[in-house]
C-alpha positions, 0 to 999 in steps of 0.5 A: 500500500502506497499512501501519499497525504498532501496539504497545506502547511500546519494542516495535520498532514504529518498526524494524519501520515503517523496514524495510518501506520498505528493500529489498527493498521499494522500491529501493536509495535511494528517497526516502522521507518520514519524518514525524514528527508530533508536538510538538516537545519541548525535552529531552535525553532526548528528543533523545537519542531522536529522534537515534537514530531518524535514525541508522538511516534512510538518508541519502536520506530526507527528515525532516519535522517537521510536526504537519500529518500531512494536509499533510505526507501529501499533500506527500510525491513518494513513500512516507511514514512516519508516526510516530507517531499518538499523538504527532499526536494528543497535538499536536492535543488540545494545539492545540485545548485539549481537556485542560481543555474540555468534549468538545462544545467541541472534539470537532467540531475533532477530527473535522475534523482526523482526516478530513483526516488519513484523506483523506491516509491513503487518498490517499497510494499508499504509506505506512506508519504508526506507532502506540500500542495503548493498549487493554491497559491499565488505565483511567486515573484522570485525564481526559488520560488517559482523553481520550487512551486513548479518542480513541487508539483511536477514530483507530486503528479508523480508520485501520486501517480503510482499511489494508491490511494492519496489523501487531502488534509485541510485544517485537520480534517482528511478527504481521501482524492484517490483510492479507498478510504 
């Protein structure tokens, strides 16, 4: 099972992510993989943020840190938990220096990275995936902005391609777009 849960910023998208790897859906203390794929970042609000993502997770999960999603995917002995696509994307852009360069100079990198992370995606028997919707949005005046909004999205039609089920969370609130409920 392939579940890719989207949606605004502080819409509960990560609690609702958690859940669906939480009895009833897997057994009391499996070990789940919670991958968390973006930069590190050296704040305190950042920190603060990331402590109490851990705090809820049961004891048993295993937290990796790793911007290599494909690798960190293909590691896990059971369910994953990808968080998030924006963060790994951000990772990426930042890695092969795609804020400032001309797109023909790093798009082909891109592509490779992205379909290695869709081959781990597809390979991985069950793993639930956490992303923005940046679609909603006005159409940035900055080029970080529009390169991200639009390689954002281009990732997210991928990936929910190949899902089988996604689900849209609004302030707190779940509708399944795709899939069974």
């Amino acid at each position: 099972m392939r579940v890719l849960v989207t949606g605004g910023v502080r819409s509960g998208k990560s609690r609702h992510a958690e859940s669906l790897l939480l009895p009833p859906h897997v057994p009391e203390g499996t070990p789940v993989t919670y991958l968390a794929a973006g930069p590190q970042r050296d704040d305190a609000d950042w920190a603060a943020r990331v402590a109490a993502h851990r705090a809820r997770r049961p004891d048993t999960w295993l937290t990796l840190e790793s911007t290599d999603a494909a690798a960190g995917m293909r590691a896990a002995s059971g369910p994953v938990l990808l968080d998030c696509l924006g963060t790994w994307l951000t990772a990426q852009l930042d890695e092969i220096g795609a804020w400032a360069a001309p797109e023909t100079d790093w798009a082909p990198d891109l592509e490779q990275r992205v379909s290695a992370l869709e081959e781990a995606w597809r390979a991985t028997p069950f793993v639930v995936g956490v992303t923005n919707e940046v679609g909603w949005g006005l159409v940035s005046e900055h080029r970080s902005g529009r390169i991200f909004a639009d390689r954002l999205g281009w990732l997210n039609q991928r990936i929910a391609a190949s899902a089988d089920r996604v689900d849209l969370v609004v302030s707190g609130q779940v509708l399944t777009i795709k899939g069974a409920g």
